[in-house]
C-alpha positions as CSV (number, residue, x, y, z in Angstrom):
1,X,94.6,-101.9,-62.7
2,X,92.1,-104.6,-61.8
3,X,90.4,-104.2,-65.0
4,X,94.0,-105.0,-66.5
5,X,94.9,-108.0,-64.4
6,X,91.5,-109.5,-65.2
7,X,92.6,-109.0,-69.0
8,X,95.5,-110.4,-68.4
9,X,94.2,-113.7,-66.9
10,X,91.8,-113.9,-69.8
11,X,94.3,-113.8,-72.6
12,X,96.8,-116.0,-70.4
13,X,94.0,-118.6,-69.9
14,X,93.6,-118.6,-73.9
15,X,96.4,-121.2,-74.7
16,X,94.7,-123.4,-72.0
17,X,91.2,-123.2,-73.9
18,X,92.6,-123.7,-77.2
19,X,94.1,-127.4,-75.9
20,X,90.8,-128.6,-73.9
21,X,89.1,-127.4,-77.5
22,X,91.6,-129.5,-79.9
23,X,89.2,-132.1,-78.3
24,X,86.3,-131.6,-80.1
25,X,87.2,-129.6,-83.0
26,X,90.3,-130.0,-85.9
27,X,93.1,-127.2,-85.2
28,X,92.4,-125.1,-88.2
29,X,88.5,-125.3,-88.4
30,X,88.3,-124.6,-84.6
31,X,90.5,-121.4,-85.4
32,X,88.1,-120.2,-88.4
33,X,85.1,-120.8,-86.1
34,X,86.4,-118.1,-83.2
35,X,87.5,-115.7,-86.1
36,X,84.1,-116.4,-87.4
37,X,81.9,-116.2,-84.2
38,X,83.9,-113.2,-83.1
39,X,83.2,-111.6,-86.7
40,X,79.6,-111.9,-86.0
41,X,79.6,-110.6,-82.4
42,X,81.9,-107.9,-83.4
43,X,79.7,-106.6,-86.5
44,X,76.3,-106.8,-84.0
45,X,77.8,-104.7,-81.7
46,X,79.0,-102.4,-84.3
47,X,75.6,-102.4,-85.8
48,X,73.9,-101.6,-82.2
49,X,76.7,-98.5,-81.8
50,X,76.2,-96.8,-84.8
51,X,80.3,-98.0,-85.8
52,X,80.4,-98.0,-90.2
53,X,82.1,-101.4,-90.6
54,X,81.6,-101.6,-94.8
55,X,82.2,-98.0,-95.5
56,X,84.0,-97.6,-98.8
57,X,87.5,-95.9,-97.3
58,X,90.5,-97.0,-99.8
59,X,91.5,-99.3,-97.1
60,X,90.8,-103.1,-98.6
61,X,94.4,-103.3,-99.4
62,X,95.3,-102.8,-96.0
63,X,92.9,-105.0,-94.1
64,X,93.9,-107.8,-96.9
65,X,97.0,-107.9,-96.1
66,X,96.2,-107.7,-91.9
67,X,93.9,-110.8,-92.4
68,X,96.3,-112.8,-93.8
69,X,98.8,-111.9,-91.0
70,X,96.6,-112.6,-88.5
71,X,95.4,-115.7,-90.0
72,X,99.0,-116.9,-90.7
73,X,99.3,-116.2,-86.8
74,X,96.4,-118.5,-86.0
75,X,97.5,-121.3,-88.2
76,X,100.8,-121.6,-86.7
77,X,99.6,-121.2,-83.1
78,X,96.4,-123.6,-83.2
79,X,98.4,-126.3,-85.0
80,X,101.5,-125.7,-82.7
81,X,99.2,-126.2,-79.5
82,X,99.1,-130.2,-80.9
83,X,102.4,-130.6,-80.4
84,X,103.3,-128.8,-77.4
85,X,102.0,-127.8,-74.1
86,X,99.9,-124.4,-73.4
87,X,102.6,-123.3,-70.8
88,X,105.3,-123.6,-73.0
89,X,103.0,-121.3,-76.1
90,X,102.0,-119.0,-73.8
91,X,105.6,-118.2,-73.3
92,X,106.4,-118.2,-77.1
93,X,103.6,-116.1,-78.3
94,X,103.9,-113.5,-75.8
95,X,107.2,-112.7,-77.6
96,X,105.8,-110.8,-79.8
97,X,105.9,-107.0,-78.2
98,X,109.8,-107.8,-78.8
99,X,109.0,-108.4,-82.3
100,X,107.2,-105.0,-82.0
101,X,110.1,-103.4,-80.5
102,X,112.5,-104.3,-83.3
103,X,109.6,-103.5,-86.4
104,X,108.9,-100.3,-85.3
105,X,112.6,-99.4,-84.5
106,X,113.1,-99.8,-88.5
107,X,109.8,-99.1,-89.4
108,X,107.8,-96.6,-87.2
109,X,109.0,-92.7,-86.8
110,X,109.7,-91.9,-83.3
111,X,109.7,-95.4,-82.0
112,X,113.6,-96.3,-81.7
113,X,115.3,-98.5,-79.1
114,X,116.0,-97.2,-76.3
115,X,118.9,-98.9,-73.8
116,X,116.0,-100.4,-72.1
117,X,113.8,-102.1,-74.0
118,X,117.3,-103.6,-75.8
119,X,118.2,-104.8,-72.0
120,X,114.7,-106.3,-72.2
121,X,115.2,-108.3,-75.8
122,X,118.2,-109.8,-73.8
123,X,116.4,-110.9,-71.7
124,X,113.6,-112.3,-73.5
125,X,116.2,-113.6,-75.4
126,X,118.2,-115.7,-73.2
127,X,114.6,-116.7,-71.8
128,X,113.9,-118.5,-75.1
129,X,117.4,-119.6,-75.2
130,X,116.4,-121.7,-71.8
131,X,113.1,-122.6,-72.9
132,X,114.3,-124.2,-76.1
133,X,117.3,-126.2,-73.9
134,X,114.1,-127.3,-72.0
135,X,112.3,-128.6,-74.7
136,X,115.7,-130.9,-76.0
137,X,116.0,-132.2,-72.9
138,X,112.4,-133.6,-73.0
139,X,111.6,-137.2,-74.0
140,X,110.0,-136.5,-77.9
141,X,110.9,-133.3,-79.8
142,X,107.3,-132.8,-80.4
143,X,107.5,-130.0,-77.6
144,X,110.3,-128.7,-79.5
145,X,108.6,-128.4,-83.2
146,X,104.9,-127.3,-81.2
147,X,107.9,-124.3,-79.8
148,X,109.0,-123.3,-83.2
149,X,105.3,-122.7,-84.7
150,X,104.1,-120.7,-81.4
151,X,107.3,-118.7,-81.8
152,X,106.4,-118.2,-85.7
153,X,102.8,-117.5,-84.5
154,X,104.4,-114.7,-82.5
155,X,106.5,-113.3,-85.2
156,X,103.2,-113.3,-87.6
157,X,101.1,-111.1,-84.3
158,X,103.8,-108.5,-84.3
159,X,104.4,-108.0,-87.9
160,X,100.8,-107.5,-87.5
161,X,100.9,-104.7,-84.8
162,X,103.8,-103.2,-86.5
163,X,102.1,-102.7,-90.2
164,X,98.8,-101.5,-88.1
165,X,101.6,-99.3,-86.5
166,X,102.9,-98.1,-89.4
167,X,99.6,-97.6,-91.1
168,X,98.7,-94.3,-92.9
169,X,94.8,-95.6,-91.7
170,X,94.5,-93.3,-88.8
171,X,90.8,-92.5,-89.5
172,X,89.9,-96.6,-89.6
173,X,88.2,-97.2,-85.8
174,X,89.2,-100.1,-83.7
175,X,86.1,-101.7,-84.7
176,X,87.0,-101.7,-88.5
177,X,90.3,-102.7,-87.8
178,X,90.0,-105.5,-85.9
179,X,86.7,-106.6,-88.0
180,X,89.3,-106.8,-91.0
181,X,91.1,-109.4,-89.2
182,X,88.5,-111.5,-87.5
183,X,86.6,-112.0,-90.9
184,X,89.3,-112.4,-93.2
185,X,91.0,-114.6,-91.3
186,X,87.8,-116.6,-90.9
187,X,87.4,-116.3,-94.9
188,X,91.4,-118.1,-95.0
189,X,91.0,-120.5,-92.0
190,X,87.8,-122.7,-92.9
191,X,88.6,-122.9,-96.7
192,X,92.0,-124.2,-95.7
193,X,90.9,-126.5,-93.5
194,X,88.5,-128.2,-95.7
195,X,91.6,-128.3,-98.1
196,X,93.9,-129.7,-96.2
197,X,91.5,-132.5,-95.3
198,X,91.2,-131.7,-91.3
199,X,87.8,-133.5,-90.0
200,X,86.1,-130.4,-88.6
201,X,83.9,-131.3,-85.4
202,X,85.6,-134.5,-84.2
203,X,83.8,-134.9,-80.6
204,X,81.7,-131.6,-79.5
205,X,81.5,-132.3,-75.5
206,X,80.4,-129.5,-73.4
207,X,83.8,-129.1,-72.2
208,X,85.3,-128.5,-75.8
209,X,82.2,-126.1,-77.0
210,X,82.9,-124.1,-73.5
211,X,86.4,-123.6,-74.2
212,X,85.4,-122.5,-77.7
213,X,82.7,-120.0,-76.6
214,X,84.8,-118.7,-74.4
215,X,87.7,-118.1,-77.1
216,X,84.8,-116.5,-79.5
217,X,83.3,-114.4,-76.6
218,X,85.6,-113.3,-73.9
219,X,88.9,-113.4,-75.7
220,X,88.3,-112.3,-79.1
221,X,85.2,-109.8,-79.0
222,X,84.7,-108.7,-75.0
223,X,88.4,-108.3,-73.5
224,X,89.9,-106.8,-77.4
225,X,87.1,-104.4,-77.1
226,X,87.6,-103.9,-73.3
227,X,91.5,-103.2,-74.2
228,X,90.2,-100.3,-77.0
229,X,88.0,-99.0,-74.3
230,X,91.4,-98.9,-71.9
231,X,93.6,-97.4,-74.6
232,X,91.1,-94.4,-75.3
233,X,91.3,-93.3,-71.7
234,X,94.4,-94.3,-70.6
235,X,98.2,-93.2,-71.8
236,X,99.3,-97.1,-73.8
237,X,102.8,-97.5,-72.6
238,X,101.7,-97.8,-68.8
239,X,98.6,-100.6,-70.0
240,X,100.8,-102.2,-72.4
241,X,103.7,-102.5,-68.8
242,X,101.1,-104.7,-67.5
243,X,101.4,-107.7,-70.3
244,X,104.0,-109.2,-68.6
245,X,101.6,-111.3,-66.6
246,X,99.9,-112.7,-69.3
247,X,102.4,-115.1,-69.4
248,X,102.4,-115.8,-66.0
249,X,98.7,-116.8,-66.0
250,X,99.3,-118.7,-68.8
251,X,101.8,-121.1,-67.2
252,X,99.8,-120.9,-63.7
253,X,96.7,-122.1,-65.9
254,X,98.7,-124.7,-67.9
255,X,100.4,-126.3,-64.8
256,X,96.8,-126.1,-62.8
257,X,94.2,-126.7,-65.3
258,X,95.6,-129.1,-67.6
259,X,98.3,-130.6,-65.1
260,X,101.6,-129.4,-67.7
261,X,105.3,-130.5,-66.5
262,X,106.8,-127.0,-65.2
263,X,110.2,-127.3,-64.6
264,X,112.6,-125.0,-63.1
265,X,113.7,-124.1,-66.3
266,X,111.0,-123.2,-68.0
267,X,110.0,-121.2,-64.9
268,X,113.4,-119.4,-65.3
269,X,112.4,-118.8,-68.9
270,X,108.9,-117.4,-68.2
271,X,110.5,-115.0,-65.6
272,X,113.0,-113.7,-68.1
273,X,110.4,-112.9,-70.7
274,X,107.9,-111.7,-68.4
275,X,111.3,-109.2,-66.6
276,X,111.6,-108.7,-71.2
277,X,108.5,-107.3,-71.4
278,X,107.9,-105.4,-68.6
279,X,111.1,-103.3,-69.8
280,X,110.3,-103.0,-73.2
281,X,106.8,-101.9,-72.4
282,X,107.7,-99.9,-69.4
283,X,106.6,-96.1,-69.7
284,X,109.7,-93.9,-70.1
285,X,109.9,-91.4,-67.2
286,X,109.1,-87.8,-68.4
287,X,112.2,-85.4,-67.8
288,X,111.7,-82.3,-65.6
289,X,111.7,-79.0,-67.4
290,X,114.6,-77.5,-65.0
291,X,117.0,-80.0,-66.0
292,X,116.0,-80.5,-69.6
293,X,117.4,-76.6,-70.3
């Protein structure tokens, strides 16, 4: 459980570090440089372990098409961070698990809706419902379109989740799998943005290179192998019950660190997707054997 939280406060944290970096670095070039960074890490340690990352496995198809989701993700959730606060993204990327829910319902065998996890899309639903009445209330709709890219960055993360789902791929390790999406992403991100023109480096200050090391380090290599490590040795439904407080960090990070307007309702919001994804996540309860005859 502590192991969990501290996870928790790492990813929540993330929006936060991806603002103090759009300092120093262009949105998309920043993005390619953790995917990048991460790549590297990621293929050392693998090398060090004795994990095959370049093993011929019929599986390039596959990882193509998880790179580009995951880079489609990044694009949409780096450039919505200029437009919009990190308390605000932190509550519209972490409604992806709902995303999940409704994928594998159509998609993955064994994985239907159950009466809870729909009560929990209400909820995360009327929670974004609030949010985005927040956002037209505020001065500039810059909030507003920075809302609608985080919540497409969300919708690209769990089509993600649900193809890797859905996979056939069951022999691929974690390693390989999220190797696939580190360095093909990084192989979309920095072309792009050269192409679109972005400037790159624009003012490296410690501050800025911290918040990126710590995106390339803690986020994307140490706590994604930390969660593998937690979902070989622990059942996923009960760890996957503790994301709710990810946004819940995020917004406590947002309002301390970077000083973000949190009004009542977008604390109403957060609440009703963090209550979302709590029940969609939450482990069903096993039924006794004298009352299952």
């Amino acid at each position: 459980m502590a192991v969990l939280l501290f996870l928790c406060a790492i990813w929540g944290l993330t929006q936060v570090t991806i603002k103090l970096a759009n300092a120093g670095f262009s949105p998309l070039f920043q993005a390619g440089l953790r995917s990048a960074g991460s790549a590297a890490l990621l293929w050392a340690w693998s090398a060090w372990t004795g994990v095959p990352l370049f093993r011929r496995d019929g599986t390039l198809a596959y990882g193509v098409l998880i790179a580009a989701l995951f880079a489609g993700e990044f694009v949409l959730i780096y450039e919505g961070l200029v437009l919009t606060t990190a308390a605000r993204a932190v509550l519209f990327v972490y409604t992806a698990p709902f995303v999940v829910a409704l994928g594998a319902h159509f998609f993955v065998p064994g994985e239907r809706l159950s009466g809870l996890k729909a009560l929990g899309l209400a909820c995360a639903f009327v929670g974004i419902a609030v949010a985005f009445a927040d956002a037209l209330r505020l001065p500039t709709r810059r909030e507003l379109a920075g809302d609608l890219l985080e919540l497409g960055g969300a919708v690209c993360w769990g089509a993600t989740t649900v193809v890797i789902k859905a996979s056939r791929h069951a022999h691929l390790t974690p390693n390989k799998t999220l190797f696939y999406q580190l360095a093909g992403s990084a192989m979309v991100l920095l072309p792009l943005a050269a192409a679109v023109g972005e400037p790159g480096v624009v003012d490296p200050t410690p501050l800025a290179l911290m918040a990126l090391g710590y995106q390339i380090v803690a986020v994307a290599f140490a706590s994604y192998l930390t969660w593998f490590w937690l979902l070989a040795r622990y059942p996923a439904a009960e760890l996957s019950a503790f994301s709710f407080f990810t946004p819940l960090f995020g917004m406590l990070a947002g309002g301390l660190v970077l000083g973000e307007r949190i009004g009542p309702a977008l604390a109403l919001a957060m609440a009703l997707v963090a209550a979302g994804l709590y029940l969609v996540n939450r482990p069903a309860r096993a039924i006794p054997e004298a009352s299952a005859r």
